[in-house]
C-alpha positions in Angstrom: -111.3 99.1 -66.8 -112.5 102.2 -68.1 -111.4 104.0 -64.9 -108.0 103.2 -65.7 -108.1 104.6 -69.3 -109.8 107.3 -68.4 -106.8 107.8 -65.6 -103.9 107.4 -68.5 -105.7 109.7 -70.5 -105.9 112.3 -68.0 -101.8 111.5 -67.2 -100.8 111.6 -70.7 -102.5 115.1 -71.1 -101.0 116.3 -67.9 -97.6 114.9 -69.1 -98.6 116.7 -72.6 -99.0 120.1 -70.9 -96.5 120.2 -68.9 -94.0 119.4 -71.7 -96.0 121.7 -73.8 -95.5 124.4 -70.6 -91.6 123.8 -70.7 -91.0 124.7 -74.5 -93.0 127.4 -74.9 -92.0 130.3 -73.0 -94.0 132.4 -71.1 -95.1 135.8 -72.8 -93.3 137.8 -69.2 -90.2 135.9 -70.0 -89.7 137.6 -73.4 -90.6 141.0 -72.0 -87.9 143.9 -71.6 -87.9 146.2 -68.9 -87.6 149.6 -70.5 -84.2 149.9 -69.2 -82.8 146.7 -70.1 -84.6 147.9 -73.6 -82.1 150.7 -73.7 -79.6 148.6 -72.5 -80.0 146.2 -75.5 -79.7 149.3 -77.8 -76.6 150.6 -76.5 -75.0 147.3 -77.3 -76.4 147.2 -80.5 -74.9 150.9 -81.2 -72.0 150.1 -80.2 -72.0 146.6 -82.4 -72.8 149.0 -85.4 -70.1 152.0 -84.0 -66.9 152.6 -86.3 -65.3 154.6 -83.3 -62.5 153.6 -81.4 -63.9 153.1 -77.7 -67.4 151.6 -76.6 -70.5 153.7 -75.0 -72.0 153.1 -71.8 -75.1 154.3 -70.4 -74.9 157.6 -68.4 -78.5 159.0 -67.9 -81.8 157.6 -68.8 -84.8 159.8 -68.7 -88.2 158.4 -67.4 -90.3 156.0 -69.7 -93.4 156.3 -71.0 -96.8 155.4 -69.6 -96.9 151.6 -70.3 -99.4 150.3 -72.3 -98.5 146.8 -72.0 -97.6 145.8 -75.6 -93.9 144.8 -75.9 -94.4 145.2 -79.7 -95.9 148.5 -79.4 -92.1 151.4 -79.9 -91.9 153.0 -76.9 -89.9 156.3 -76.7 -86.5 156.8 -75.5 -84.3 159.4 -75.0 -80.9 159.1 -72.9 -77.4 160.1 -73.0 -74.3 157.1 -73.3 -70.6 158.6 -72.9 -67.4 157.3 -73.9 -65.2 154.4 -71.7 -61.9 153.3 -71.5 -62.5 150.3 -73.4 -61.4 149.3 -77.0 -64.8 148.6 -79.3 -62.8 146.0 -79.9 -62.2 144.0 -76.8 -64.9 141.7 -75.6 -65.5 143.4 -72.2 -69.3 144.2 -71.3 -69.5 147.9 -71.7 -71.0 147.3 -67.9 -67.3 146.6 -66.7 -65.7 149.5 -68.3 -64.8 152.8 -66.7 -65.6 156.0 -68.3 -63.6 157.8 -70.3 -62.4 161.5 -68.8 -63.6 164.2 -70.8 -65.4 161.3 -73.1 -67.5 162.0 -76.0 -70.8 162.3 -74.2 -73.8 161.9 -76.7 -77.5 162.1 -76.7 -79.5 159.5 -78.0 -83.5 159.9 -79.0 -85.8 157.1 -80.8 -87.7 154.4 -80.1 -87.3 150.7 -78.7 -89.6 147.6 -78.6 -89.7 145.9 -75.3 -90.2 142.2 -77.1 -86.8 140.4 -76.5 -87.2 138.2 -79.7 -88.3 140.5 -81.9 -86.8 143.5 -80.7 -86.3 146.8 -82.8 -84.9 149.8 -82.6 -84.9 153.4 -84.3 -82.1 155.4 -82.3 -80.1 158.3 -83.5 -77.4 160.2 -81.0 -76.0 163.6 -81.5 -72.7 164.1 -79.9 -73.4 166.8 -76.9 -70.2 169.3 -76.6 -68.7 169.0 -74.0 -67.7 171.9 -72.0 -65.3 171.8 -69.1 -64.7 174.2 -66.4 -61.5 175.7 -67.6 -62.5 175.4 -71.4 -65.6 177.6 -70.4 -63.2 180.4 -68.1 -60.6 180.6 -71.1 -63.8 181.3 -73.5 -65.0 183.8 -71.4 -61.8 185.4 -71.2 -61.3 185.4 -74.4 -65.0 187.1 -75.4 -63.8 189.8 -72.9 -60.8 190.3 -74.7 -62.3 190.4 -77.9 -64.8 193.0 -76.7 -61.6 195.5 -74.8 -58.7 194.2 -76.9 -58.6 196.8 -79.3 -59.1 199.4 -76.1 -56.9 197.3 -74.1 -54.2 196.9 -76.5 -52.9 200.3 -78.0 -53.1 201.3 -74.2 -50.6 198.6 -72.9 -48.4 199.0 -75.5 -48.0 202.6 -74.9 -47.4 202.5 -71.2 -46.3 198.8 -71.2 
């Protein structure tokens, strides 16, 4: 008799701890990577952006030495650039194309790693972006500025 209370005891305290391991997650399951970290931010800047298209990461620099403490802000620093894709629209940033000659911009802060309780401190500076031609005809015209008043009062005279 007291075998089998002993034995429903024991199976209503399994059945207790397995229901008890089924609604609490596990601590690994509310863990960030530090990219999917980033990730998470880029969405959230572009939630908060007033501009016209949405960002998508371009170039994420290495992370930090982990110390193993989601709540613990971990540095960031990486660049997002512009896509084709309304803010808008309800596409993930992940299926949109980038923008040519997009606003590229650099992003610095830090990011918590704890999905529920997540935070964030990012700011991004837009980078200028310099194309190939863009640079030649600035070069050009520095070297203009520099014989242009040489140059000038010769053509005109023999030109």
């Amino acid at each position: 008799m007291e075998t089998q209370r002993a034995s429903l005891a024991l199976g209503r305290w399994s059945l207790w701890l397995l229901l008890l391991g089924l609604v609490v997650p596990s601590a690994s399951a509310q863990t960030l990577s530090y990219r999917e970290a980033v990730l998470h931010a880029v969405d959230r800047l572009n939630e908060r952006s007033s501009e016209a298209n949405l960002y998508r990461l371009l170039e994420l620099d290495p992370p930090p030495k982990a110390d193993g403490d989601p709540d613990t802000p971990k540095p960031v620093s990486f660049t997002m650039k512009e896509t084709v894709c309304p803010r808008t629209s309800q596409q993930p940033q992940e299926n949109c194309d980038f923008k040519e000659n997009g606003l590229v911009k650099q992003c610095v802060g830090t990011v918590t790693l704890d999905q529920v309780k997540g935070q964030m401190n990012i700011t991004c500076d837009e980078l200028q972006s310099v194309g190939r031609f863009r640079r030649l005809r600035n070069r050009i015209r520095n070297i203009w500025r520099k014989i242009g008043p040489i140059a000038g009062p010769l053509i005109s005279r023999f030109g």
